[in-house]
PLY file of the C-alpha trace (Angstrom):
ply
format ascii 1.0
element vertex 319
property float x
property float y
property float z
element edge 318
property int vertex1
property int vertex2
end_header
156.81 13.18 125.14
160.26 12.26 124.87
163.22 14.06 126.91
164.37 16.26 124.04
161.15 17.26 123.41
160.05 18.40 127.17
162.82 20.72 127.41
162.74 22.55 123.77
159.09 22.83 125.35
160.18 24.37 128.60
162.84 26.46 126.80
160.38 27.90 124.02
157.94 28.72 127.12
160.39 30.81 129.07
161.82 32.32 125.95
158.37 33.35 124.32
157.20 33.77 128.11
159.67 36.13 128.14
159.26 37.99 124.61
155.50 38.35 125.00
155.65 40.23 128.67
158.48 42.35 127.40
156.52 43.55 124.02
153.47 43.85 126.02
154.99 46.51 127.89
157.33 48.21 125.69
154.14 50.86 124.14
153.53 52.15 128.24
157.31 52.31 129.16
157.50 54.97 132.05
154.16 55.61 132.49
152.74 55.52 135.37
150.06 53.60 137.53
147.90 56.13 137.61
148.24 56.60 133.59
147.73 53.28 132.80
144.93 53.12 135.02
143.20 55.04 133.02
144.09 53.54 129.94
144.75 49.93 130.89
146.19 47.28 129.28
144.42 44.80 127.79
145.98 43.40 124.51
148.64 43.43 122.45
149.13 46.90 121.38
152.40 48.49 119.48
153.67 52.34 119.44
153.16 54.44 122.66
156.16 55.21 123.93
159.08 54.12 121.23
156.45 54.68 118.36
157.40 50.93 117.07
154.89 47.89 116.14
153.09 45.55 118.36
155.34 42.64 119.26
158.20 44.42 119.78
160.40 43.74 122.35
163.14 45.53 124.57
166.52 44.63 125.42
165.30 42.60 128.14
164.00 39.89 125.65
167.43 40.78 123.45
169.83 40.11 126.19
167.97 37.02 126.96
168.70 35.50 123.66
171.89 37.02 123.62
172.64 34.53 127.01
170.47 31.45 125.13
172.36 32.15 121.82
175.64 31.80 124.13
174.12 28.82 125.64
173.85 26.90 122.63
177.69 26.96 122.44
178.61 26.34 126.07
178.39 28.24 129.14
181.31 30.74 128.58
181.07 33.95 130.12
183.56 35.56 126.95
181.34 34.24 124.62
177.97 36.13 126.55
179.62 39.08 127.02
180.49 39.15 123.03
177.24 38.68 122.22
176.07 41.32 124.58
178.65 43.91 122.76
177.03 42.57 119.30
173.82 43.86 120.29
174.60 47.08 121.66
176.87 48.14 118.73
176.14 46.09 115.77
172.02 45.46 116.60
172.72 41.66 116.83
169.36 39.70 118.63
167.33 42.86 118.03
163.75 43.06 117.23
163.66 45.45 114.37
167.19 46.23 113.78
167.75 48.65 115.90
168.55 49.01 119.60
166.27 51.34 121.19
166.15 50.70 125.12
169.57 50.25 127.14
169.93 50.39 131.01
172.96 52.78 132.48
174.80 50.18 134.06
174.46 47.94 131.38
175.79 50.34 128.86
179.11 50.57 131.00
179.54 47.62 131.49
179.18 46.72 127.91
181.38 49.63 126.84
184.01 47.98 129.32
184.08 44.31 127.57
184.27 46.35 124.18
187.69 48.17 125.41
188.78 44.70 126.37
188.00 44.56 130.45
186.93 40.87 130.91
183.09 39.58 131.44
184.03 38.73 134.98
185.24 41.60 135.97
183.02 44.58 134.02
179.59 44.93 135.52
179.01 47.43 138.26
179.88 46.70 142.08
178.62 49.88 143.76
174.88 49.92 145.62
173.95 52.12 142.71
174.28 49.38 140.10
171.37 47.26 140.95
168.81 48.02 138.39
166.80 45.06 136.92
169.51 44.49 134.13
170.59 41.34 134.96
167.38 39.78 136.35
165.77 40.78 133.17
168.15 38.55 130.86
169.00 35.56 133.63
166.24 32.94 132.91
168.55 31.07 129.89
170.74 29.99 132.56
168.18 27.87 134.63
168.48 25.27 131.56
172.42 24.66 132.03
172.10 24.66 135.78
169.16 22.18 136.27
171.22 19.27 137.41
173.60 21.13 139.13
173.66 21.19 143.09
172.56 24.51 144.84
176.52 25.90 145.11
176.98 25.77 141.78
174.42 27.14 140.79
174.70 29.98 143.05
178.06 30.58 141.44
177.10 30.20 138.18
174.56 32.55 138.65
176.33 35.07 140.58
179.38 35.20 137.28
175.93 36.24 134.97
174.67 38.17 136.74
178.03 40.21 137.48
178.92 40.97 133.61
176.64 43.68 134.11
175.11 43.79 137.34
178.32 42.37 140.71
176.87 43.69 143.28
175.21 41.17 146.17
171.94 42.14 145.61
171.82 41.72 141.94
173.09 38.34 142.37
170.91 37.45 145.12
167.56 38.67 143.37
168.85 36.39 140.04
169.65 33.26 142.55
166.05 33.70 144.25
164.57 34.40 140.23
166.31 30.87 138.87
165.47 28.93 142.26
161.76 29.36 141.35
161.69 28.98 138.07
163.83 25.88 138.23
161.06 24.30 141.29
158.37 25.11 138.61
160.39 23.19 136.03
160.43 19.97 138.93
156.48 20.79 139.27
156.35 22.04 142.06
152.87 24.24 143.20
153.76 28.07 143.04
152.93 28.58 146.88
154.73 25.27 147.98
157.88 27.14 146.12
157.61 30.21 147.32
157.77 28.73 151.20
160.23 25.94 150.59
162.65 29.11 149.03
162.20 30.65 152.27
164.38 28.47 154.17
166.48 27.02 151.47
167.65 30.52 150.00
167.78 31.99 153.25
170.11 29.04 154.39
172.27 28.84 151.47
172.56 32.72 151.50
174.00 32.63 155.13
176.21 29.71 154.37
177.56 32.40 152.10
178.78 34.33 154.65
176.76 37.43 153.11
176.10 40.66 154.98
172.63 40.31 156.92
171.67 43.76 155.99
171.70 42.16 152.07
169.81 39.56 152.76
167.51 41.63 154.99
166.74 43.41 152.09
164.61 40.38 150.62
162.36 39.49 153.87
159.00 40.57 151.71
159.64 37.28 149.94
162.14 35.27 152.26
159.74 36.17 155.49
156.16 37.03 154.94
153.48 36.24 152.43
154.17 38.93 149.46
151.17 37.67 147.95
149.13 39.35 151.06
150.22 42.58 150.09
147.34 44.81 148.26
148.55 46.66 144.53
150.16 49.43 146.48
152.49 48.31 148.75
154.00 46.91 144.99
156.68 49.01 143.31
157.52 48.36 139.67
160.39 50.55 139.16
163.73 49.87 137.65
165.03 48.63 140.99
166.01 44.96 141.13
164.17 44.46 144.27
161.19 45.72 143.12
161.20 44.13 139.79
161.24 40.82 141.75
158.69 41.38 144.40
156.17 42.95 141.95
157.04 39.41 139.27
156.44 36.97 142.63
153.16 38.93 143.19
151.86 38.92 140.26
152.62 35.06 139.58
151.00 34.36 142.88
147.80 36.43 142.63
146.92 35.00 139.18
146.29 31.77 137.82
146.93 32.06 133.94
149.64 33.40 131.86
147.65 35.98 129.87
146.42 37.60 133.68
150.04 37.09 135.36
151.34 39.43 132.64
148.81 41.86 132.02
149.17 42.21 135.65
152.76 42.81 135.83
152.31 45.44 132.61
149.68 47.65 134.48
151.65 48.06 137.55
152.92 50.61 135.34
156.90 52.14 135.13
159.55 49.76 133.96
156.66 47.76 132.57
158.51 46.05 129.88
160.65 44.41 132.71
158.12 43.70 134.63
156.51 42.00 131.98
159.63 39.99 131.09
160.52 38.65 134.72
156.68 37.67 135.47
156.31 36.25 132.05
159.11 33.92 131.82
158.31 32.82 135.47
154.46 31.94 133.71
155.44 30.98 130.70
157.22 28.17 132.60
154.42 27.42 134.94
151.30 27.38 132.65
153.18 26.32 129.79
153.65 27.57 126.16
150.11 26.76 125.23
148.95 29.17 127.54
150.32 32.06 125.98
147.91 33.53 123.99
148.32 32.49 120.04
147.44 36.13 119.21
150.15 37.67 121.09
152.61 35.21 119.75
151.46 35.70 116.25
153.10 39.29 116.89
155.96 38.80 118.01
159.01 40.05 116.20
161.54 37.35 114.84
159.23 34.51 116.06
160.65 31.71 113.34
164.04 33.28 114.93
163.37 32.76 118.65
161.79 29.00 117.85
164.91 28.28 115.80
167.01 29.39 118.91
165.33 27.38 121.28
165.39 24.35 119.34
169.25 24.57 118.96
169.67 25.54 122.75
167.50 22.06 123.37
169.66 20.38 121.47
172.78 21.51 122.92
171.46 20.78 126.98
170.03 17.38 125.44
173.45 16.62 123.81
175.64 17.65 126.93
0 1
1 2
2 3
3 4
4 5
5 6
6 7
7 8
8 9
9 10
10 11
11 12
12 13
13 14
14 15
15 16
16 17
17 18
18 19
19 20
20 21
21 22
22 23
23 24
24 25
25 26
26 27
27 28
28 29
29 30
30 31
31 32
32 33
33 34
34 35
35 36
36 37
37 38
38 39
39 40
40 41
41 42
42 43
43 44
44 45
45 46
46 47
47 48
48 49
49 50
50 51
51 52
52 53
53 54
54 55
55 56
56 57
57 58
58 59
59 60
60 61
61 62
62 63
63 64
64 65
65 66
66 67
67 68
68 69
69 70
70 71
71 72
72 73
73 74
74 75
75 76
76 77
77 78
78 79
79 80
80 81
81 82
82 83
83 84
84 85
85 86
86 87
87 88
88 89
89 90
90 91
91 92
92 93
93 94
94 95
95 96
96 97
97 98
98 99
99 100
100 101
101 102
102 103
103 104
104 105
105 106
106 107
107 108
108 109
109 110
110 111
111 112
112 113
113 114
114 115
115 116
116 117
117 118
118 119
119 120
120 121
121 122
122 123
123 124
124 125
125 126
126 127
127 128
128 129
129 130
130 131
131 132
132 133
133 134
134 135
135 136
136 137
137 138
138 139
139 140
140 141
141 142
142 143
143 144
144 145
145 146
146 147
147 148
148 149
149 150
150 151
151 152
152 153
153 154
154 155
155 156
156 157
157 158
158 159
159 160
160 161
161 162
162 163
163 164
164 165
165 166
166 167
167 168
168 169
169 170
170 171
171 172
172 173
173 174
174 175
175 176
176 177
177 178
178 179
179 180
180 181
181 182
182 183
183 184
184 185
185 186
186 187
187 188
188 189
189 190
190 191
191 192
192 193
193 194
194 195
195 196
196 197
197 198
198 199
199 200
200 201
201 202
202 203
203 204
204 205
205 206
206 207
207 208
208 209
209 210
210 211
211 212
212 213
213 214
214 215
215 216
216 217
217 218
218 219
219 220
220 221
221 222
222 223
223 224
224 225
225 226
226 227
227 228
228 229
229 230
230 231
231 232
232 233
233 234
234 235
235 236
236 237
237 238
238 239
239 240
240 241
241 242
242 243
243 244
244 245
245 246
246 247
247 248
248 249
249 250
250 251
251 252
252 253
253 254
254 255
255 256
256 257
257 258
258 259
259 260
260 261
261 262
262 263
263 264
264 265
265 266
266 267
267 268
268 269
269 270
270 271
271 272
272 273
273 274
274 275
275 276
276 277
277 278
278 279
279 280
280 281
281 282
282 283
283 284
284 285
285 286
286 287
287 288
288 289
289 290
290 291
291 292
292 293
293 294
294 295
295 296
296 297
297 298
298 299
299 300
300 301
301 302
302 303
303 304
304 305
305 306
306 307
307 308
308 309
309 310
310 311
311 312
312 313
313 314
314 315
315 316
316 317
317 318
């Protein structure tokens, strides 16, 4: 397999890894563990909570195109946060045309680049503003960082992440998210990852001259074994921490895409994120043939999403 051709692989396995977790978990949005346990999930399944067809995805899959569609221009911060105003008022990258699933502090800071506040300086900097918004969308960026050394790609990361989501721990969660996935893309084993990111994140992070109670805040995953932990010392809600823990765990106490997710989607809450984070993570590790054809055969504006990852390919392969 030539060059070109690994990494439209490798994008189209994140991007549908991504779609196909998301749209799993859109019909059981907000309900909880204990619901879902009674009812779990097992398949593709549409309605439920938005009352809208299998395959469809949230606006975690939308942003993420949003980011890739932005991508396939250059890495340009005015250009992403554009896009991300497209979708919100003018249903651009949506599944069915029609937005129906937007965080709070995405929604402001949206609003903000629409009055004319720049990218860089519109997402939310308060401890409030770290819901899973930006984590949700971030995996795009791994393919223009790949050959980039680790401060760049912190910083890269951390200008994302900040169009919607500024604070530290946003940014941290999205650096720790893109530092696996890109270790997967080097083929790397999922367990050798997850202990050589606990000294190299945890190094780089107090290079960064961060606040130790921040970084504190990650020691399930940059100190112990996460994948230990039994089901309910997992949270899925819509907190950024807990969207990553609950992805890592389910990635590490699986061994197939189609489990990973399924997983993720039955932890129950913010299950469409959940969903999206673990499955783009898998979708990179097991590989697009691993997804289950049946799921993908659902999915809404698949010509669309193939056609964007072959341009994005071409772009990174042209650069």
């Amino acid at each position: 397999m030539n060059k070109e051709n690994k990494i439209l692989q490798k994008i189209k396995s994140a991007l549908f890894g991504v779609a196909v977790g998301d749209a799993l978990g859109v019909p059981v949005e907000f309900k909880s563990r204990q619901e879902i346990r009674n009812n779990p999930v097992t398949d593709m399944t549409g309605y439920g909570t938005y009352n809208l067809p299998a395959g469809t995805w949230s606006d975690d899959s939308s942003l993420t195109f949003c980011l890739a569609e932005a991508l396939t221009k250059d890495f340009n911060l005015n250009i992403t946060g554009h896009n991300f105003v497209k979708w919100a008022n003018e249903n651009y990258w949506t599944p069915r045309g029609k937005v129906f699933d937007i965080g709070y502090s995405t929604k402001k800071a949206i609003d903000r680049i629409a009055k004319g506040i720049s990218p860089d300086s519109a997402g939310g900097i308060d401890e409030k503003s770290n819901g899973n918004g930006s984590l949700m969308r971030i995996l795009p960026l791994l393919f223009y960082l790949l050959n980039k050394p680790i401060n760049e790609r912190y910083n890269f990361t951390k200008q994302v992440s900040s169009i919607t989501h500024a604070h530290i721990r946003s940014v941290i969660a999205c650096f720790y998210y893109l530092e696996f996935a890109k270790q997967i893309i080097e083929g790397k084993d999922k367990f050798e990852i997850y202990q050589n990111l606990q000294s190299e994140i945890d190094d780089h992070l107090n290079c960064q001259s961060i606040n130790q109670n921040e970084i504190a805040l990650f020691n399930r995953l940059l100190k112990s074994n996460i994948y230990e932990l039994s089901e309910k010392e997992i949270k899925s809600s819509g907190y950024v921490i807990d969207t990553l823990e609950a992805s890592i765990w389910c990635l590490l106490t699986t061994d197939n895409y189609k489990d990973a997710v399924l997983k993720a989607v039955n932890l129950g809450d913010d299950t469409d994120t959940t969903g999206a984070v673990t499955g783009g993570l898998a979708g990179l590790l097991y590989g697009f043939d691993n997804i289950p054809e049946k799921w993908l055969k659902k999915i809404a504006r698949y010509a669309d999403i193939e056609d964007l990852s072959i341009r994005l390919s071409e772009k990174l392969v042209g650069r």
